[in-house]
KOLKE-526113 format. One record per residue: residue in one letter; y, x, z of N, C-alpha, C in turn; residue number from 1. Coordinates in Angstrom, 1 decimal, always signed. Atoms other than C-alpha are relative to their C-alpha. Layout:
! residues N
ATOM, aa, n_py, n_px, n_pz, ca_py, ca_px, ca_pz, c_py, c_px, c_pz, i
ATOM, A, Y, X, Z, Y, X, Z, Y, X, Z, NUM
...
***
This chain:
! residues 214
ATOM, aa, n_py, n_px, n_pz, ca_py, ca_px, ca_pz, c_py, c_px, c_pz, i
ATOM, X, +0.4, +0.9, +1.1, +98.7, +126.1, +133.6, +1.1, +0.1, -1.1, 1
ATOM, X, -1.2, +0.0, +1.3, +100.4, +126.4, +130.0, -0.1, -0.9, -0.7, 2
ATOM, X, -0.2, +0.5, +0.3, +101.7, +123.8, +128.3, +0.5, +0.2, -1.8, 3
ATOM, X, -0.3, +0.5, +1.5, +101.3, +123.2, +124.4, +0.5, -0.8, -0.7, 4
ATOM, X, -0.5, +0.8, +1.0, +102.6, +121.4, +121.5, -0.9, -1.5, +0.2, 5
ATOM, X, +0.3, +1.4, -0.1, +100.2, +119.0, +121.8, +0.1, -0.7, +1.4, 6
ATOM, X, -0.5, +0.9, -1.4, +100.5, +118.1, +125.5, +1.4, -0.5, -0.1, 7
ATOM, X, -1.3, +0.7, +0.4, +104.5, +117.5, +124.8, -0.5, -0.8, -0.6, 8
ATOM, X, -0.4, +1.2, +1.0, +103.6, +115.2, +121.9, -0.9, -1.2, +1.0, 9
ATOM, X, +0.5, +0.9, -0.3, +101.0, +113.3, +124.1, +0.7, -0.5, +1.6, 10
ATOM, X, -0.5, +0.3, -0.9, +102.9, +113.0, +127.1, +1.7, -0.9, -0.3, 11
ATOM, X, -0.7, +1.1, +0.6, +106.0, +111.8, +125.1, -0.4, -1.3, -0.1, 12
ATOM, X, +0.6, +2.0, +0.4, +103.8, +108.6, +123.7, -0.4, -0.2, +1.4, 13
ATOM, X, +0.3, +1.1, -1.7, +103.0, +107.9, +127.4, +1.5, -0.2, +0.6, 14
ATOM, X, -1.1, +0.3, -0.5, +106.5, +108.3, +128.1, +0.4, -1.5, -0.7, 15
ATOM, X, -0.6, +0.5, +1.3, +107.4, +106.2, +124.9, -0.9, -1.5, +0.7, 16
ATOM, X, +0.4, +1.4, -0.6, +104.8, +103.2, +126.0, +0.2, -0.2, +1.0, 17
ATOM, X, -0.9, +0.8, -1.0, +105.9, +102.9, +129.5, +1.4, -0.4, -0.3, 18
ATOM, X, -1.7, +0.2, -0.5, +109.5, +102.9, +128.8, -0.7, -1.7, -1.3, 19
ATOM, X, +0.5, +1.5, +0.2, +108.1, +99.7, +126.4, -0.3, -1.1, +0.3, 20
ATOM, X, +0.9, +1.1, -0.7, +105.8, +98.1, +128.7, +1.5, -0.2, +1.4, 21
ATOM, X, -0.6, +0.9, -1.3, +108.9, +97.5, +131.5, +0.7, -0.5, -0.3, 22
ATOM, X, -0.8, +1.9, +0.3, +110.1, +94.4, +132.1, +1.2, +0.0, +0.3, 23
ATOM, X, -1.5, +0.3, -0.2, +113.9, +95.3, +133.0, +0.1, +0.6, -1.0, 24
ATOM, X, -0.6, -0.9, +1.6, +115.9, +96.1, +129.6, +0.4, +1.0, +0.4, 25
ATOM, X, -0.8, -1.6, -0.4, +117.0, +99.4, +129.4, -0.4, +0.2, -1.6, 26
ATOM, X, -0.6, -0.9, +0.8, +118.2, +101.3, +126.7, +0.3, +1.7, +0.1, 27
ATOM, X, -1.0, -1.1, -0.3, +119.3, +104.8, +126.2, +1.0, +0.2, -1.4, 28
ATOM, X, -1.5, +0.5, +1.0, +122.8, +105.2, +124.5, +0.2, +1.5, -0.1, 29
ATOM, X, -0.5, -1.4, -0.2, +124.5, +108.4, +123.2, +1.3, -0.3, +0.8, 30
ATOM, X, -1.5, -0.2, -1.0, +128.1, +109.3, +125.2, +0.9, -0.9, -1.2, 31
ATOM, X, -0.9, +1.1, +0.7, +129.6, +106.9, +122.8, -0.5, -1.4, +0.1, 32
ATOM, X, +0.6, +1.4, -0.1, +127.5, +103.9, +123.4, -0.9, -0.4, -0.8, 33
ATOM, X, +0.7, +0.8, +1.2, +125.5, +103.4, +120.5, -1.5, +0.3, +0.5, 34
ATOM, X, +1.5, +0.1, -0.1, +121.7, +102.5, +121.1, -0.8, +0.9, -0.6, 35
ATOM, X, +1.1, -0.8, +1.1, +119.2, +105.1, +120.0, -1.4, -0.4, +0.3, 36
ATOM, X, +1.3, +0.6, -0.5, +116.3, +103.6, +121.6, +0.3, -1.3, +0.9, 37
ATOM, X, -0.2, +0.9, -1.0, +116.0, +100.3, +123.6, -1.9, -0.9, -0.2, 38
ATOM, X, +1.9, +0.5, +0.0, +112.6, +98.5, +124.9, +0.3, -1.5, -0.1, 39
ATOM, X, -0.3, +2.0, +0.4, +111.8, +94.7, +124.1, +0.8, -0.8, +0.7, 40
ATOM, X, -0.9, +1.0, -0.6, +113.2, +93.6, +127.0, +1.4, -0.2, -0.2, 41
ATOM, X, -1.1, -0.3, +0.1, +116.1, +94.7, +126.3, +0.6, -0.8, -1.5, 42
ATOM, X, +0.0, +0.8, +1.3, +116.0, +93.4, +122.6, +0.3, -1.8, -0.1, 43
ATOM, X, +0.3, +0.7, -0.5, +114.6, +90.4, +123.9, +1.5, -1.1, +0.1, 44
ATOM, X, -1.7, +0.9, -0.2, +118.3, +89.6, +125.6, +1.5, -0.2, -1.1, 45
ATOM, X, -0.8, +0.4, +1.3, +119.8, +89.8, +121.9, -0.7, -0.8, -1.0, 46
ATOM, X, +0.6, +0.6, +0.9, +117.5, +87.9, +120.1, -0.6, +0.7, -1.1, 47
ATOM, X, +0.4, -0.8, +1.2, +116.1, +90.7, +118.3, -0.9, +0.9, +0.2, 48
ATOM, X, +0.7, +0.0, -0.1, +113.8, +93.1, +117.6, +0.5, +1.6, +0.8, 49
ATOM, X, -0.7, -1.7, -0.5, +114.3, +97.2, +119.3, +0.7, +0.7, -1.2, 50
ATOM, X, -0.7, -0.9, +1.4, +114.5, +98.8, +115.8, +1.1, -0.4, -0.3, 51
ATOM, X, -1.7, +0.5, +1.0, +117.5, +96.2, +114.6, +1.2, +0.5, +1.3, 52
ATOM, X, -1.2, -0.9, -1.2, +119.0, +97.7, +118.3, +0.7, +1.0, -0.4, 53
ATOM, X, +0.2, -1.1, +0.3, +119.1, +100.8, +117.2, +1.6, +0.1, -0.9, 54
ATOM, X, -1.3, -0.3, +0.1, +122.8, +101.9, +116.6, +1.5, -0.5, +0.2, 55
ATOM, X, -0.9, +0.9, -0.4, +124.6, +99.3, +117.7, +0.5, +0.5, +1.2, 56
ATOM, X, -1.4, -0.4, -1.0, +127.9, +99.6, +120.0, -1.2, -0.7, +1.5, 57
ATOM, X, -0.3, +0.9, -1.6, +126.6, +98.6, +124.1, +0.5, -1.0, +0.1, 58
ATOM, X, -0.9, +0.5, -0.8, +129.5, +97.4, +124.6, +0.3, -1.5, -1.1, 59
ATOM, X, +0.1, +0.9, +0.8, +129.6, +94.9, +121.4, -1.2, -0.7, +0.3, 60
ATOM, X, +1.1, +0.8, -0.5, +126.3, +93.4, +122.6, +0.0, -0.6, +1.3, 61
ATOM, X, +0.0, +0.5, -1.5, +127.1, +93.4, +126.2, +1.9, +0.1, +0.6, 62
ATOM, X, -1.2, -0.5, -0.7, +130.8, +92.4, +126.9, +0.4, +0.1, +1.3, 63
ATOM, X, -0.4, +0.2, -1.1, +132.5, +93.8, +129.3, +1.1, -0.9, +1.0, 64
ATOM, X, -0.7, +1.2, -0.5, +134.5, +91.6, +132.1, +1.2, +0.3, +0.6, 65
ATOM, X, -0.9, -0.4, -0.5, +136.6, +94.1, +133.3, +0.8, +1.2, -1.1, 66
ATOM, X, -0.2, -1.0, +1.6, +138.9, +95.8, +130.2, +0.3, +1.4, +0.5, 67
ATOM, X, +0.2, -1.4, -0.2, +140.0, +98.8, +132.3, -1.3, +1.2, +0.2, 68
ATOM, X, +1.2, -0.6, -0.6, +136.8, +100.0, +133.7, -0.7, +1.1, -1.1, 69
ATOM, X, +0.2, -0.8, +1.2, +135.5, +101.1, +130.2, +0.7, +1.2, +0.1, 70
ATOM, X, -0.3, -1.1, -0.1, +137.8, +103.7, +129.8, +0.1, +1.2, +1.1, 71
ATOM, X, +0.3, -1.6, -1.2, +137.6, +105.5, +133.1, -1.2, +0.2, -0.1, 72
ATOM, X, +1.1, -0.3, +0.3, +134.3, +105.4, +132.8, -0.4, +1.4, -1.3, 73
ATOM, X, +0.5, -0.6, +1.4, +134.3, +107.1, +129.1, +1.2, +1.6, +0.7, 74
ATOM, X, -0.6, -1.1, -1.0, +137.1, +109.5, +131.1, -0.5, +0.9, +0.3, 75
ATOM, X, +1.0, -0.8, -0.9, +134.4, +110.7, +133.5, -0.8, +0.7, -0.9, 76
ATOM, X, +0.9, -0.4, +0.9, +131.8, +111.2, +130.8, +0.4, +1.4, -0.6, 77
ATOM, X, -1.0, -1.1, +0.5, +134.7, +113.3, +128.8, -0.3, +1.2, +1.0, 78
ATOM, X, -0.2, -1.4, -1.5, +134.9, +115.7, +132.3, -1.8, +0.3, +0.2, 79
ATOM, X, +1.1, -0.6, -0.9, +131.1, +115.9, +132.7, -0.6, -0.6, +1.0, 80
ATOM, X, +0.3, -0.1, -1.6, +131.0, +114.0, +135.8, -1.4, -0.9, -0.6, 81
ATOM, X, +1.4, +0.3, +0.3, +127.4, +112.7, +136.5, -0.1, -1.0, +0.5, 82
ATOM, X, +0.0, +1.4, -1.3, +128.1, +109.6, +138.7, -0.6, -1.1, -0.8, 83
ATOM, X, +0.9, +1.1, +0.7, +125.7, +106.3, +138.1, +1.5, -1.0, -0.8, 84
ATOM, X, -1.1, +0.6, +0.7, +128.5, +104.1, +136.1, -0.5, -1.4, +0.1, 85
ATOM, X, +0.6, +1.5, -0.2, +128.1, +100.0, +136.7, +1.0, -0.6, -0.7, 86
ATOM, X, -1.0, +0.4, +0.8, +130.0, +97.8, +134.2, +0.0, -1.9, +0.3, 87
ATOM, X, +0.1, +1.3, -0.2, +130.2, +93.7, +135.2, +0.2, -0.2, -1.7, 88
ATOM, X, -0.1, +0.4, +1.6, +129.3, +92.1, +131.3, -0.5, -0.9, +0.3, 89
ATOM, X, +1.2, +1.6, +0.1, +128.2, +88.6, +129.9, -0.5, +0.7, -1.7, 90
ATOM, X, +0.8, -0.2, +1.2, +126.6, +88.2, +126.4, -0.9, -1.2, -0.2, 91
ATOM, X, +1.1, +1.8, +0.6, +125.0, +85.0, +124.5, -1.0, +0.5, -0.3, 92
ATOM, X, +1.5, -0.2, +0.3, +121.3, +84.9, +124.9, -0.2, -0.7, -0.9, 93
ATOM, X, +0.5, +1.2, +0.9, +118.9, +83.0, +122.7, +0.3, -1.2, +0.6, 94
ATOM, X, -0.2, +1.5, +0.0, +119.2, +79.5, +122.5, +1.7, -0.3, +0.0, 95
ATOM, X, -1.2, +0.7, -0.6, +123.3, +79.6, +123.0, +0.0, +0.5, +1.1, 96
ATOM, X, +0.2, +0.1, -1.2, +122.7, +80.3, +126.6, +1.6, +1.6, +0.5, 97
ATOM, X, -0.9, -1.3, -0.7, +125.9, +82.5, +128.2, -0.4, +0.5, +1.5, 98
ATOM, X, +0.5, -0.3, -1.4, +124.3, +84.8, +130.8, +1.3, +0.8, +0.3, 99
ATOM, X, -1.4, -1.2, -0.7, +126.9, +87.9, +132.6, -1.3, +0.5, +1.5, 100
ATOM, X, +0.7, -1.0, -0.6, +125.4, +90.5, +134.8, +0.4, +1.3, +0.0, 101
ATOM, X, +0.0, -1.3, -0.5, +125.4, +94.1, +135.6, -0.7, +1.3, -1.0, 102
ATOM, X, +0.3, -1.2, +0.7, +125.1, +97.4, +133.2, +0.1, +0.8, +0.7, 103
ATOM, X, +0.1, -1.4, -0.6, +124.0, +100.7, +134.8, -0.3, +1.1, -0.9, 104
ATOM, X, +0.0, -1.0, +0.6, +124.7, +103.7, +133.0, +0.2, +1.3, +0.7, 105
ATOM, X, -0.3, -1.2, +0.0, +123.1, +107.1, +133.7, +0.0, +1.4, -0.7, 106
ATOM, X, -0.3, -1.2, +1.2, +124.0, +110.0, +132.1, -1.0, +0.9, +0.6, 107
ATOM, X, +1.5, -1.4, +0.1, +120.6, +112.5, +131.4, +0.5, +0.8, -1.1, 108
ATOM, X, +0.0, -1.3, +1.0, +120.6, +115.7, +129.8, -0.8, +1.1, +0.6, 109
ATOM, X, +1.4, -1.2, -0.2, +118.5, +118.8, +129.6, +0.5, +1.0, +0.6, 110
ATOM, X, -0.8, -1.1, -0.5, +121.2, +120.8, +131.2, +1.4, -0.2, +0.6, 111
ATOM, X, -1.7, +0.8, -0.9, +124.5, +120.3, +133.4, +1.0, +0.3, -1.9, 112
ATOM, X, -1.3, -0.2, +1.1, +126.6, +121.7, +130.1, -0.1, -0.5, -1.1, 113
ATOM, X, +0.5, +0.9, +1.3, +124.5, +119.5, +127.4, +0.8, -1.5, +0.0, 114
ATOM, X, -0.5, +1.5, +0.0, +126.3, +116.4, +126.6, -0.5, -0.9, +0.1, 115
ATOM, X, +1.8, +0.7, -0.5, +124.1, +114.1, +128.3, +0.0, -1.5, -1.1, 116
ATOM, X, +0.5, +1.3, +0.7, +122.5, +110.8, +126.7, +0.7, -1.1, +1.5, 117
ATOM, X, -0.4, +0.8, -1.1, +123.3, +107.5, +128.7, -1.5, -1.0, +0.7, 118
ATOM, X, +1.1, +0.7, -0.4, +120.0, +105.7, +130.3, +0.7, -1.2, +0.7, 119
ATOM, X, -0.5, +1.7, -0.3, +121.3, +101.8, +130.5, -0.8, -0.8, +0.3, 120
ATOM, X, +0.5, +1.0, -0.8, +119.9, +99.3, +132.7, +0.5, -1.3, +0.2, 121
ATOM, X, -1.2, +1.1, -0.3, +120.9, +95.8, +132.7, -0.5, -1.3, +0.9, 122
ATOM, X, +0.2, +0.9, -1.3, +120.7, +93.3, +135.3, +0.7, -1.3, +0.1, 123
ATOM, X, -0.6, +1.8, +0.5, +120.9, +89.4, +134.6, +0.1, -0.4, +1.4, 124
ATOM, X, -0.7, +0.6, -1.6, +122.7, +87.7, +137.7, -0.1, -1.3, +0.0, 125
ATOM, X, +0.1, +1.4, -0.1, +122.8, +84.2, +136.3, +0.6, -0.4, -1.6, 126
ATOM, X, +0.0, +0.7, +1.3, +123.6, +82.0, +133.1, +0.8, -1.0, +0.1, 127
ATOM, X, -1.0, +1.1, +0.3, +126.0, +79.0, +131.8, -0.6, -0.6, -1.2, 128
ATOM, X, +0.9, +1.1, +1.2, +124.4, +76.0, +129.5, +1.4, +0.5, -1.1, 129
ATOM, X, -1.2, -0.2, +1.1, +126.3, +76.6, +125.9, +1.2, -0.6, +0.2, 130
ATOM, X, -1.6, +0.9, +0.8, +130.2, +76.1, +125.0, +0.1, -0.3, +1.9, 131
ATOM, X, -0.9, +0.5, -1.4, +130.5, +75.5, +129.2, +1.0, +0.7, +0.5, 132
ATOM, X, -0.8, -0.6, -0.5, +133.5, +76.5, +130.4, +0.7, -0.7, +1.6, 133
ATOM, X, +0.4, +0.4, -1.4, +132.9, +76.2, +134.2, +2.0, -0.4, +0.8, 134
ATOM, X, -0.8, +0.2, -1.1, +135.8, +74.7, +136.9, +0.5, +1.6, +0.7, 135
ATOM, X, -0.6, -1.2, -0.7, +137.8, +77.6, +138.5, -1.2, -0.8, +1.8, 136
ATOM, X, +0.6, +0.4, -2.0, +135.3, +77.7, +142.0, +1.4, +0.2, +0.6, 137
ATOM, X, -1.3, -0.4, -1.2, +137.9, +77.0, +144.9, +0.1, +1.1, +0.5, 138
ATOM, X, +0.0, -1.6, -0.5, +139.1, +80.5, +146.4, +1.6, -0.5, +1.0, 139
ATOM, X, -1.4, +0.8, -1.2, +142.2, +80.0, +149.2, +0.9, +1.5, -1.0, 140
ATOM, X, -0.9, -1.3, +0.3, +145.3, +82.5, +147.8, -0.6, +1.1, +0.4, 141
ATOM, X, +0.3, -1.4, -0.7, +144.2, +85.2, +149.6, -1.2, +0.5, -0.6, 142
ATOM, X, +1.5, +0.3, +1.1, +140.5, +85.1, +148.0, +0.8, +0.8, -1.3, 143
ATOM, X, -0.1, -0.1, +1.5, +141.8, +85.2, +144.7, +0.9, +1.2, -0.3, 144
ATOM, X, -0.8, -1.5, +0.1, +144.4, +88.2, +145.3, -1.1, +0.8, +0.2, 145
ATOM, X, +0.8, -1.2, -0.2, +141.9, +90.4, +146.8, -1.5, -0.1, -1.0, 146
ATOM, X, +1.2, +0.1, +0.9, +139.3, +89.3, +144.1, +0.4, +0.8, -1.5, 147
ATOM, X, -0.9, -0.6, +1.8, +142.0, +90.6, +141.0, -0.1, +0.9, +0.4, 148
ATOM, X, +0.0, -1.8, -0.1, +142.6, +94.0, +142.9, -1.3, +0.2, -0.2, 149
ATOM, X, +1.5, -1.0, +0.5, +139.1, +94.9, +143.2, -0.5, -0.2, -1.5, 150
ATOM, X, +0.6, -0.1, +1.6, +138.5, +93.5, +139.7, +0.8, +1.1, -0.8, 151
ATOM, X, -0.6, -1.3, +0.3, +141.1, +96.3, +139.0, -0.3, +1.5, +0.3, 152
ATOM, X, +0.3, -1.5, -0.2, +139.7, +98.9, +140.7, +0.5, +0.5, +1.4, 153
ATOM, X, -0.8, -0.2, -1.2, +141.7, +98.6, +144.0, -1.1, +0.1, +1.1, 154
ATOM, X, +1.0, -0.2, -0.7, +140.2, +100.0, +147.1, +0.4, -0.7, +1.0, 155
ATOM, X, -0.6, +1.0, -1.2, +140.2, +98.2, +150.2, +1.1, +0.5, +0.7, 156
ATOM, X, -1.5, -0.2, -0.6, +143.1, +99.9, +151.7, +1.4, +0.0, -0.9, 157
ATOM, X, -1.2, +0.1, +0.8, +145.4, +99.5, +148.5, +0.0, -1.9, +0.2, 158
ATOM, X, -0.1, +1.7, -0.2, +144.3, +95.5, +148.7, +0.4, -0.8, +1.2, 159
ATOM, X, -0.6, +0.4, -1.0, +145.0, +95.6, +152.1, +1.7, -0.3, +0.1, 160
ATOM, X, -1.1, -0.2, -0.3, +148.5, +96.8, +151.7, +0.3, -1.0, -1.3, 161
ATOM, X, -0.9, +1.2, +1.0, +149.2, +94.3, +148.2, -0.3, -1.2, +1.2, 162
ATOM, X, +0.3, +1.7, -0.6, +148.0, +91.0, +150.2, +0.5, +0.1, +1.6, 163
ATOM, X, -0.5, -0.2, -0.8, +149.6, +92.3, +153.4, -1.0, -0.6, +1.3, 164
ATOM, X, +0.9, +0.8, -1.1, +146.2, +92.1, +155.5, -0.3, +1.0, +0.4, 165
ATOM, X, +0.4, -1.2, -0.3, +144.6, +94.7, +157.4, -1.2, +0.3, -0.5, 166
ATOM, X, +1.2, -0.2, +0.6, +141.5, +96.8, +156.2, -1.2, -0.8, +0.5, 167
ATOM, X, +0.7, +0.7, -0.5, +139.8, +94.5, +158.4, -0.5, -1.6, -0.4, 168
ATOM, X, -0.5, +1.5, +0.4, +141.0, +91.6, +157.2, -0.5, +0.1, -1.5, 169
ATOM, X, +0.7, +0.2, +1.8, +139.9, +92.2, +153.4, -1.1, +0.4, +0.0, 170
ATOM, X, +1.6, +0.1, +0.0, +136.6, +93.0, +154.5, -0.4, -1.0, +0.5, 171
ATOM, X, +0.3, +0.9, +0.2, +136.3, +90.3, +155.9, -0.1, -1.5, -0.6, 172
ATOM, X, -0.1, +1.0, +0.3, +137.4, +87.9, +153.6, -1.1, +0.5, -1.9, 173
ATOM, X, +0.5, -0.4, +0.8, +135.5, +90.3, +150.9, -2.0, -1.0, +0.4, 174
ATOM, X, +1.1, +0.6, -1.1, +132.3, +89.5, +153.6, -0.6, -1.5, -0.3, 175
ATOM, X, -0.4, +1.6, +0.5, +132.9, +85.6, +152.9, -0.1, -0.6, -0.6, 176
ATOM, X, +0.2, +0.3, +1.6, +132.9, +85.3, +149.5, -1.3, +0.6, -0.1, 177
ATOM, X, +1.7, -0.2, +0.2, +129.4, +87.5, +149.3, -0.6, -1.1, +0.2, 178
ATOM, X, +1.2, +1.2, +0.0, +127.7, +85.2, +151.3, -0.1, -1.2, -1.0, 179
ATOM, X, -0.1, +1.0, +0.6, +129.2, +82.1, +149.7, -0.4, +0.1, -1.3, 180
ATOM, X, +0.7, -0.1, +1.2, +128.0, +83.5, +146.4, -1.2, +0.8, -0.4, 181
ATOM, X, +2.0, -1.0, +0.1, +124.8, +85.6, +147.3, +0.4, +1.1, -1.1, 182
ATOM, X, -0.3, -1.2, +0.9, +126.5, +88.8, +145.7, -0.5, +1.2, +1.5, 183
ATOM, X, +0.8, -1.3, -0.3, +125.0, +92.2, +146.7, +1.1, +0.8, +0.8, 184
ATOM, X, -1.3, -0.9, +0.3, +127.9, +94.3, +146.2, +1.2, -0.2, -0.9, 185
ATOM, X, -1.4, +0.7, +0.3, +131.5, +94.4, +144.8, -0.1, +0.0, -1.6, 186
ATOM, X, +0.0, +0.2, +1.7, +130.6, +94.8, +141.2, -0.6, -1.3, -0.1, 187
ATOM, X, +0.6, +1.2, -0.2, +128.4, +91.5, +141.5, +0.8, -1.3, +0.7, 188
ATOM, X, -1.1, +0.7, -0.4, +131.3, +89.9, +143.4, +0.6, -0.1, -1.3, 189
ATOM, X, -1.1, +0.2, +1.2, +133.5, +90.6, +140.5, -0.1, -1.0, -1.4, 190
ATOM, X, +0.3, +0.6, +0.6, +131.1, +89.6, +138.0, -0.5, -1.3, +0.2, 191
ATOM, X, -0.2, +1.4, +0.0, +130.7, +86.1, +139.8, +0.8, -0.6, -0.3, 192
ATOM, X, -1.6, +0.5, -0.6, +134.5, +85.8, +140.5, +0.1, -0.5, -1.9, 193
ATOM, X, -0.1, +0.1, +1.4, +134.7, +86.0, +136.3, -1.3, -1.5, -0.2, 194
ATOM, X, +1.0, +0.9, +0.6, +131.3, +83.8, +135.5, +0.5, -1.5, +1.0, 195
ATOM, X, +0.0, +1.1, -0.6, +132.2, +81.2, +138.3, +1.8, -0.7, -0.9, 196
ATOM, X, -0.6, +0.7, +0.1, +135.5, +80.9, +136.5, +1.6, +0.5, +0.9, 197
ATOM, X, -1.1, -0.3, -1.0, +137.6, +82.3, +139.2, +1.1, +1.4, -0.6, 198
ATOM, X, -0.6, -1.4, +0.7, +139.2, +85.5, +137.2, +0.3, -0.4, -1.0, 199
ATOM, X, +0.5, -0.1, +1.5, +140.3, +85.1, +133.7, +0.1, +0.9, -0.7, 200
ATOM, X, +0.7, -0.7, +1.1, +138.6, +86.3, +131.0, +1.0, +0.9, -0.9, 201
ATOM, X, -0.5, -0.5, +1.1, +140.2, +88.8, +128.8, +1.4, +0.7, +0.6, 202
ATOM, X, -1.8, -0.1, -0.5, +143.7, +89.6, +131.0, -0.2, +1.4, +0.6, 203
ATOM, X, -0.6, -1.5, -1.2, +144.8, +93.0, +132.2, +1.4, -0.4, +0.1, 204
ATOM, X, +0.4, -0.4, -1.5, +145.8, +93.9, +135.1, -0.8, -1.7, +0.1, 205
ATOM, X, +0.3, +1.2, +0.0, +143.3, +91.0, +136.1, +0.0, -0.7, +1.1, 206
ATOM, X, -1.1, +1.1, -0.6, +144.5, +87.8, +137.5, -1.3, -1.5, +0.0, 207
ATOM, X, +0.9, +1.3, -0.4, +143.1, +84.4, +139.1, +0.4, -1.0, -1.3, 208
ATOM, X, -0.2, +0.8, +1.9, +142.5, +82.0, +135.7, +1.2, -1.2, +0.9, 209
ATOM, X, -1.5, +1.1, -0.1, +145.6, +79.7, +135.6, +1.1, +0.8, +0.2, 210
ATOM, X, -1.3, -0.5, -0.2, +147.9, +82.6, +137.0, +0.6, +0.8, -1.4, 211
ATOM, X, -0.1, -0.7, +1.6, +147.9, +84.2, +133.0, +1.0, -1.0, +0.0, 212
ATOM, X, -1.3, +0.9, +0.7, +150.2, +81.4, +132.0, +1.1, -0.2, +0.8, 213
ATOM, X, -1.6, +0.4, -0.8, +152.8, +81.0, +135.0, +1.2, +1.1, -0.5, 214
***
């Protein structure tokens, strides 16, 4: 079966109204971040419409929570590599409303050597009433060390050896904290650890809020 001009153009607009009609925002970005397309929902979570999307920075719409991450990420891109990329970000919804959540960025292209596009997915976790700036949640020392490494990037055997616990021992204090906050995985951990208040905001290497000023 051979495929014409007009089949591409009609299977495009079916492409083009699904990616519309679904209900998680997504976007696709070029390798620099800027929106070339994005569906309502997505709009939706800036108060606007797709078209006013449309060239704007990602990462100016959706900040991130962790400041290194970005650049290894943009690193990998640089080299090619193809790996799914997940970013912990918040961002003021309509009304005032401060949500934080989870960006998935994957890189598509027509060919491994094409400089791919980025296909972004974003994943609301939870929200803060306006202007609140929540209570540090309680965390015991040990908590809150192994919560900065991994907000760094540390793997469980570098966290083991800062906090002087065994690989056992920071999984299960990793274990602990999930439940206690109904996180998935360690990017969803992190971006609690930040929204609940327990990380602060804005610090590299990042640190339990309060330990920035000692």
């Amino acid at each position: 079966m051979e495929w014409g001009p007009t089949d591409a153009v009609v299977w495009r607009n079916r492409a083009l109204t699904l990616f519309d009609r679904v209900a998680v925002p997504v976007a696709v970005c070029d390798v620099y971040g800027q929106v070339v397309l994005a569906n309502p929902a997505m709009a939706a979570e800036c108060g606007t419409t797709p078209g006013q999307l449309r060239g704007r920075d990602v990462l100016e719409l959706f900040r991130p929570q962790e400041a290194g991450q970005v650049e290894r990420i943009a690193q990998a891109l640089r080299l090619r590599h193809r790996s799914r990329y997940q970013v912990s970000v918040s961002w003021s919804a309509p009304g005032g409303v401060e949500r934080f959540g989870e960006l998935t960025a994957d890189p598509v292209s027509d060919s491994v050597d094409a400089v791919p596009a980025l296909l972004v997915m974003l994943r609301v976790l939870g929200e803060s009433g306006p202007d609140a700036v929540p209570e540090p949640e309680p965390v015991t020392p040990v908590e809150g060390a192994v919560l900065a490494l991994l907000a760094g990037g540390a793997t469980t055997d570098r966290a083991a050896r800062e906090v002087g616990l065994s690989r056992d021992g920071v999984a299960y204090h990793l274990r602990r904290l999930s439940a206690r906050w109904n996180a998935a995985n360690r990017t969803e951990l992190v971006a609690r650890a930040y929204a609940l208040g327990v990380l602060a905001p804005g610090v590299w290497p990042p640190r339990v809020r309060g330990a920035e000023t000692e």
